[in-house]
N, C-alpha and C positions, 0 to 999 in steps of 0.2 A: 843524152845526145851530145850535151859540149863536150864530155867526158872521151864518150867515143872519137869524137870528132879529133880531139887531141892527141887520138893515139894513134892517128894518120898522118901526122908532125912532121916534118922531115929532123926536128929538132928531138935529140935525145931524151933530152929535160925534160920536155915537155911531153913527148910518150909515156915516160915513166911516172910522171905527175898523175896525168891525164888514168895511166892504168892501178896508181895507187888506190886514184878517189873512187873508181869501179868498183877495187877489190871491196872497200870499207862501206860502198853502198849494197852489197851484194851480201857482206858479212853472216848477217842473220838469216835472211829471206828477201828474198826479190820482192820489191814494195809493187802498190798498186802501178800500172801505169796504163797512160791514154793512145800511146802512139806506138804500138806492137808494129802497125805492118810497116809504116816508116823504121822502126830501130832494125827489123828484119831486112827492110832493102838497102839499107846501109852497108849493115856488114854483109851483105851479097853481093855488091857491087864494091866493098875496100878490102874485103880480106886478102884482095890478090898483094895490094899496096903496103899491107904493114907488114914490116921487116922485123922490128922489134921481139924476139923472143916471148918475153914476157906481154906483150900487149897483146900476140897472139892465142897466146894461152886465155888470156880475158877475155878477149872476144868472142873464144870458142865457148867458155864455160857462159857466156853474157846468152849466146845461141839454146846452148842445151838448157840453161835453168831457163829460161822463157819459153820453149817448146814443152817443158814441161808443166810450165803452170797456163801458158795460153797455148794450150796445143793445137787446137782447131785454129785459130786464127795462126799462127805459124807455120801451119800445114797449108791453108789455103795462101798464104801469102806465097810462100813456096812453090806452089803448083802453080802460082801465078805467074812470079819473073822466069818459070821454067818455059812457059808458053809464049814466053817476049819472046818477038825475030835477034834482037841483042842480047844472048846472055852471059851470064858471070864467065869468068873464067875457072873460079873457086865452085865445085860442087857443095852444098849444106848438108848434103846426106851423107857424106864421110863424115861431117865431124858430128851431127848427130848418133851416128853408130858407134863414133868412136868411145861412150861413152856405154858401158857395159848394163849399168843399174838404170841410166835412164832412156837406153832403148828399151829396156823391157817393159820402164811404165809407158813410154810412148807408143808401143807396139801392143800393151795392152788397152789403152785408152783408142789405137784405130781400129782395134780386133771389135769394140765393142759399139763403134760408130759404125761398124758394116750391118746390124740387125735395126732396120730403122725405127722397127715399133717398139725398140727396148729404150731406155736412159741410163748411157753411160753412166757407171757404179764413181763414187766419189767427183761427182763434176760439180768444180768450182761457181762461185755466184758470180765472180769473176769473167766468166768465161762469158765473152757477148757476140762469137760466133758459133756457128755447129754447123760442120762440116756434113754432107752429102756420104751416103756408101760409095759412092762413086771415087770423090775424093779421098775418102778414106782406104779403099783398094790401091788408086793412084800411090800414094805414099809408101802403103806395104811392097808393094811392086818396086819403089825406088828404093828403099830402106833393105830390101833380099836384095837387091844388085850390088852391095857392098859387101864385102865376100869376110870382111872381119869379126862378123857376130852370128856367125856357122854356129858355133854352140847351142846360143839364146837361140837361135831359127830352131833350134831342134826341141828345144822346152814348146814353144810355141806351135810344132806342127799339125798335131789332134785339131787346134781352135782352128787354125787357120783356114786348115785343110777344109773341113765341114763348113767352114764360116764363107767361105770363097764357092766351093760347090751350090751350098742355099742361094747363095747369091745370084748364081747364073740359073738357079732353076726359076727364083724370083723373077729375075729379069725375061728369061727365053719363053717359061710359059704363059707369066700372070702379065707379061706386057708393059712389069711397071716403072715406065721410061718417068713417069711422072715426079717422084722424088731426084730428081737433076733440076726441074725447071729455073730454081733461081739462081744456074751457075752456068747457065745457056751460054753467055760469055768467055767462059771458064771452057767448056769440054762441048764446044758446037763439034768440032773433028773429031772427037771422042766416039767409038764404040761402047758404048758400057759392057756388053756382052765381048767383046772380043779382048777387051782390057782387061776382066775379071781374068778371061782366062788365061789369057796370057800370067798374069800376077799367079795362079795358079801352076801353071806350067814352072814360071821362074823359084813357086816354094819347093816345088818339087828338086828341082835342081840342086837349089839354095842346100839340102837336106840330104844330099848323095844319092838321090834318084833319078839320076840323066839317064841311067836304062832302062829306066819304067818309064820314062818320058816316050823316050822314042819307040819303047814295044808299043804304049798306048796308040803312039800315032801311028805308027803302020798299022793298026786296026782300024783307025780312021774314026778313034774315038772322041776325037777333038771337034772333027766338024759336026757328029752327030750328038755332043753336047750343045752347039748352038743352033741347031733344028731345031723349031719348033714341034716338028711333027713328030719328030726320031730323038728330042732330048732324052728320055728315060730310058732310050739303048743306049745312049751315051754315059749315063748312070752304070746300069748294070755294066755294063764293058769296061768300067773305071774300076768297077770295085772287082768283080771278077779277077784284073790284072793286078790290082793291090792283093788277092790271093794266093792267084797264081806264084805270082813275083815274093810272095810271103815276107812282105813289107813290114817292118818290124815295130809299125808304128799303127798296126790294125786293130790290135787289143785296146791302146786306147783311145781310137774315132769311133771303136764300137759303146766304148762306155760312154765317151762325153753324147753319141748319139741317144743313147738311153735316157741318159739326161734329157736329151732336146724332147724326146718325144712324153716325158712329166709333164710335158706343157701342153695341152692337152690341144689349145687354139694354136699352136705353132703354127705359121704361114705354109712352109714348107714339111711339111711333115710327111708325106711322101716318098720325095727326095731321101728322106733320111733313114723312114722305113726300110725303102728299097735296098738303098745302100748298106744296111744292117744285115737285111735277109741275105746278101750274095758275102758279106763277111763270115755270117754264121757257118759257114758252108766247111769254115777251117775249126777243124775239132780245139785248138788252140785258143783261138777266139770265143767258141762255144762256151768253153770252160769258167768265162765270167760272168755269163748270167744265170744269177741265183735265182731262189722262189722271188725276191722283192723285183729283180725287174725282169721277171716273168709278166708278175702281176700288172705290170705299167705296160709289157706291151699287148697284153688281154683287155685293157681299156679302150686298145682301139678296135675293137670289136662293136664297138657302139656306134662307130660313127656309118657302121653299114651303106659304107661306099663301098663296090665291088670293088675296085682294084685294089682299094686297101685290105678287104677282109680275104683276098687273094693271097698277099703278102701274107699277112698271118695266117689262113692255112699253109702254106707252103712253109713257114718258121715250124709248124709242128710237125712237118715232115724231115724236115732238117732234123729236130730235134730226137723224134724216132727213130732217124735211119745212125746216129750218133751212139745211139744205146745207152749209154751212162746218163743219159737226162731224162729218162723217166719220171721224175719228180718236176720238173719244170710241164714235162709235156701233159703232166696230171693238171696243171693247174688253166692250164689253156682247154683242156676236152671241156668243160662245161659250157663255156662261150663257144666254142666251136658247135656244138650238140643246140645251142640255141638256135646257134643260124641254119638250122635245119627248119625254123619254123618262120624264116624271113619272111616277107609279102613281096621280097624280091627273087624272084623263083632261079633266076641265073646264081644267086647268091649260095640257094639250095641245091642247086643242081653242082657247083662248086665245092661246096663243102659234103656231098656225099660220094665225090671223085676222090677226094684229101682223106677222107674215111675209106673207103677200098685200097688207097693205100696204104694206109696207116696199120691198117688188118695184117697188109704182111711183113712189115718189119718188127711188130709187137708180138708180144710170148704169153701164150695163156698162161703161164707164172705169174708175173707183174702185170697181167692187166685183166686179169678174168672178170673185175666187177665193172668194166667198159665195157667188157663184150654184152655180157649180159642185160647193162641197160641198154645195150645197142640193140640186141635181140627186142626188148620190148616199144623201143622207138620205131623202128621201122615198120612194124604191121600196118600203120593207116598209108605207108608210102607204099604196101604191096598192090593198091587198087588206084594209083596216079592213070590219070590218064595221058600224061608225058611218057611214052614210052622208054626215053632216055633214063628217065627219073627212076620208072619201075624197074627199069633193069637192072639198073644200077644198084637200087634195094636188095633186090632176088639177090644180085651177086656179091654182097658184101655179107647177106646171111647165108648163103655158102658157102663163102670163106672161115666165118665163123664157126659152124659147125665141122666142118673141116680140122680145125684147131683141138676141138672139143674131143676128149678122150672118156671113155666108159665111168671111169673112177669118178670123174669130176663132173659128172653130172648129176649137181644133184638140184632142190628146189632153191629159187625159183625156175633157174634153168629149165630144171626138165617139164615145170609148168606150160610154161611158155613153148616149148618142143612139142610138145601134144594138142597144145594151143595153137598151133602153124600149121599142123599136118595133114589137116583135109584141104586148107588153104594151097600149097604146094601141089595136094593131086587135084583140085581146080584148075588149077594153072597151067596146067597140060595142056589145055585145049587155049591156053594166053594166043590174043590175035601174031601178037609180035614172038616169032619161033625163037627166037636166041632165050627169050624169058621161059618157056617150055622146057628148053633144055638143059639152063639150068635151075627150073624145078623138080626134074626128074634128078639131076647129081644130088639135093639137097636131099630129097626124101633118102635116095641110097645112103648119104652122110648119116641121116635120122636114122636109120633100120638098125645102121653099125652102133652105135652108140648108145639107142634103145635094148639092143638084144635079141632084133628082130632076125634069125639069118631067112628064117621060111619065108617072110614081106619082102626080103632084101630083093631075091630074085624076080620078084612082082613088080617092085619097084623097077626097077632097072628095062624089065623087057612088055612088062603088060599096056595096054591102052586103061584111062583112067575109072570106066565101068568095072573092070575086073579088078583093078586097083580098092578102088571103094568096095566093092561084099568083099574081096578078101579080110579086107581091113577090118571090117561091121564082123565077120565071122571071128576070126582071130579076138578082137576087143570089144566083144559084145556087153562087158560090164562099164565101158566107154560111151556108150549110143547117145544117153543124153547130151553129154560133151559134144559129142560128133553133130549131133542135131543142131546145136546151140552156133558150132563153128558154121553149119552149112546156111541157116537163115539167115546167117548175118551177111552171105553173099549173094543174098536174094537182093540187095541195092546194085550191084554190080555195076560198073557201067557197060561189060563186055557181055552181048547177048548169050553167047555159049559156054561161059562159066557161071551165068543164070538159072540155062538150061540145066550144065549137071549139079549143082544146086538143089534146083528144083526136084531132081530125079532124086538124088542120095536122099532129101529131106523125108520123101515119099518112102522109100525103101525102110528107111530109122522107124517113122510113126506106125508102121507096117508090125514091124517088129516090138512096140509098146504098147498096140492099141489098149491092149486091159494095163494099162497103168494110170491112175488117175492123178495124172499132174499138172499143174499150173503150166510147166515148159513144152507139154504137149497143146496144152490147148491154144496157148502163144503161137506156137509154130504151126497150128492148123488153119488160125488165123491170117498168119502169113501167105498160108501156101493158098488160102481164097482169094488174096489179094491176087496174089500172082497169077488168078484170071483173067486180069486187067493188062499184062505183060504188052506190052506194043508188040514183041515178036510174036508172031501166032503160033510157033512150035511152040513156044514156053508156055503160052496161054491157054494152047490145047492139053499140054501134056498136064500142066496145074490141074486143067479141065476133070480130066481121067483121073487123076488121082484123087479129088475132091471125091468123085465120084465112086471109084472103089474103095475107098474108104470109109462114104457113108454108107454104100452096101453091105459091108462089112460089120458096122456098128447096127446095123439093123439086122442080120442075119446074127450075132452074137446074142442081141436082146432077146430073137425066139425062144434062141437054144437056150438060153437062161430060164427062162419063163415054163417052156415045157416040161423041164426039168426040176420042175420045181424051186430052184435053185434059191436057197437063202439067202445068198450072199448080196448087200446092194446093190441093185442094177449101175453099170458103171454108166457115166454122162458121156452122152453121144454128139462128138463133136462136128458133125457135120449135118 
């Protein structure tokens, strides 16, 4: 402090004394010292005074190596005689900038003071303040107003960019005014939200994007980033026009983003998601995420928040409708195909919308062994009693079969295809008509593909009684299968696919009765129960059937008997 003081002399001698003993305490390393914000308001209030060339130069360097070793306390000191009604005449953030290597560590030590729940990387034991993100945006905001470290802004604008955005989602949605409280003195007039953004706005500038400043703001996406209600249109509309605008600096906010979201408790994570998803949208962007951050952002599939597992369905649509990421989009289908079995049913009903689409931009080439576990996933969704849900089922296994060409059907596929099939002419009589009618395209799909052309026509124009004996005539070495598909829609929750059910099951056991099997006697089983049926058509008609049936096994046993007939009397199941 004498030192300095001397170098405010009017006396020559005594400046150049006064800046020698500077240079030769400064030599090695700036030593401990006690009184930072006093050495700070000194030279903020004398630098205008010293004339001395060389004393200037001292002071300026005496400025930047203590902003570097006590940064936080020379930042806050800073933002403080900035907020005095008397200020300097001399700005401090020019000759801070003016220094090329130690803006960068000073703008790296505020980039890292805006994420509050991290600790800034190499901070000193020294260091006996810590600055606010509040503060620490203040700074960035001052430090881009200097128009001579354009370069460095430009190393810097991935971090910032992202670093500045979390920050106002931090602040606009989660409320959290509370990390200010002990600078109340400091930034009482302060907006924290509208200062971010602003700091925000001026990196932009800072960076050669004053025309994406001003596109953003005639969309009016400045005020709907500090909406509470409407921030995350503010989001998408930010990154959207960092698209559009094909910002040359998208590739890497997508990767440092990918980063962010490694972290699995990120505060904002969101925010970053979001912004990610409306990047990928540029096949350029697209093109750097590999299988590893694939895999990280398949992690957030866990966290089974809708809006987030929204986000990533929609990345895998991105991904598919891209074409060349096949391989990425392979590694998200299994998480995707999980949340089909959420206990959040919006989450399911979500992810088999992202699935119907997904059907059409993908090529039974590169994805045949999706469709096909897809074909065996959806049978318990065919009986939802969400009709959005079932529809949506029927129509994604339409699509699939649609895709499906003669050649390439073979097992399990074509299993599974015979395994639907009674199911689908069931369906016919589905309460909800849109599900009817595309039951009927499905089985038509089925007839092509099976080899059916005589069914085809059946298919197409018949009601589903003539539909089923055509079928039972045609596939009569089928019956047990057919039988086995029909009882299992004896639970139904829809009375009238009960009903023909009940009827087709009747017609099969009809046509077996001398067969002595374990699946017949199952199924006669069944069809006694279904005398119990709360509908009384069903329960009549069970009734009648029970009933011709055991007439049947009783008028068989005669004719067996009178006839001597050696053969074991078969077991009468009614």
């Amino acid at each position: 402090m004498v030192s300095m003081e001397g170098m405010t002399s009017t006396s020559r001698y005594d400046t150049s004394t006064a800046s020698n003993m500077l240079k030769i305490i400064l030599k090695d390393s700036i030593p401990e010292i006690g009184k930072v914000p006093e050495i700070i308001q000194y030279i903020y209030d004398h630098m205008a005074s010293v004339t001395e060339t060389t004393a200037q130069i001292t002071m300026q360097k005496i400025l930047h190596l203590m902003a570097q070793t006590y940064t936080d306390e020379v930042i806050l000191t800073l933002i403080k005689m900035e907020d005095q009604p008397q200020r300097g005449v001399h700005r401090p953030w020019e000759i801070l900038a003016s220094f090329p290597k130690g803006y960068e560590v000073i703008m790296e030590h505020l980039l890292q003071r805006l994420s509050p729940h991290k600790k800034p990387k190499g901070q000193e034991s020294s260091q006996r303040t810590e600055i606010s993100p509040l503060i620490a945006t203040r700074a960035i905001h001052e430090l881009l107003l200097e128009p001579s470290r354009r370069i460095e802004v430009q190393t810097f604008f991935p971090s910032l960019f992202v670093s500045l955005l979390l920050q106002v989602t931090f602040l606009v949605v989660e409320g959290r005014y509370d990390v200010f409280q002990d600078e109340k003195h400091i930034t009482e007039w302060v907006d924290p939200v509208s200062s971010t953004v602003e700091a925000l706005k001026t990196l932009m500038w800072s960076s050669g994007y004053g025309e994406y400043v001003s596109y953003i703001h005639n969309l009016g996406t400045w005020e709907l980033l500090i909406d509470p209600e409407r921030h995350y249109d503010g989001v998408t509309l930010l990154a959207r026009a960092m698209v559009t605008k094909n910002c040359w600096h998208n590739r890497s906010i997508c990767s440092l983003i990918i980063n962010i979201l490694h972290e699995l408790d990120h505060a904002s994570h969101f925010t970053a998601l979001m912004f990610m998803t409306e990047l990928l949208q540029s096949p350029e962007v697209a093109t750097i995420v590999d299988e590893a951050a694939t895999h990280i952002l398949a992690k957030w599939f866990q966290s089974e928040e809708l809006a987030t597992v929204k986000l990533l369905l929609q990345v895998a649509v991105i991904f598919a409708k891209h074409g060349n990421m096949v391989r990425q989009l392979r590694v998200l289908l299994p998480f995707m195909m999980n949340c089909c079995y959420s206990m959040d049913s919006a989450i399911v009903m979500e992810t088999f919308l992202v699935l119907k689409c997904l059907i059409e931009h993908l090529t039974w080439h590169h994805s045949s062994s999706f469709f096909i576990q897809l074909t065996f996933m959806l049978k318990p969704f065919f009986e939802e009693e969400s009709e959005h849900l079932r529809l949506t089922a029927f129509e994604i296994y339409e699509r699939i079969l649609a895709k499906v060409e003669r050649k390439s059907l073979i097992f399990p596929l074509k299993h599974q295809v015979l395994n639907l099939i009674v199911l689908l002419v069931f369906h016919l009589k589905d309460e909800n008509v849109n599900v009817a009618q595309i039951s009927r395209s499905a089985l038509c799909h089925t007839a092509t593909i099976l080899g059916w052309s005589r069914l085809k026509a059946v298919f197409a124009e018949k009601d589903e009684w003539t539909i089923l004996s055509a079928l039972l005539e045609q596939e009569t070495n089928k019956a047990h299968w057919f039988l086995k598909q029909s009882v299992g829609l004896f639970k139904s929750s829809q009375a009238p696919i009960r009903h023909v059910a009940v009827w087709f099951a009747g017609q099969i056991i009809q046509t077996l009765v001398m067969d002595d099997t374990s699946e017949i006697e199952e199924a006669c089983t069944a069809l006694r129960y279904m005398r119990k049926d709360p509908d009384p058509t069903i329960s009549c008609l069970a009734t009648q059937l029970c009933y011709v049936l055991q007439a049947r096994d009783k008028l068989l046993a005669r004719i067996s008997t009178s006839c001597f007939c050696r053969r074991k009397l078969k077991k009468c199941y009614f």
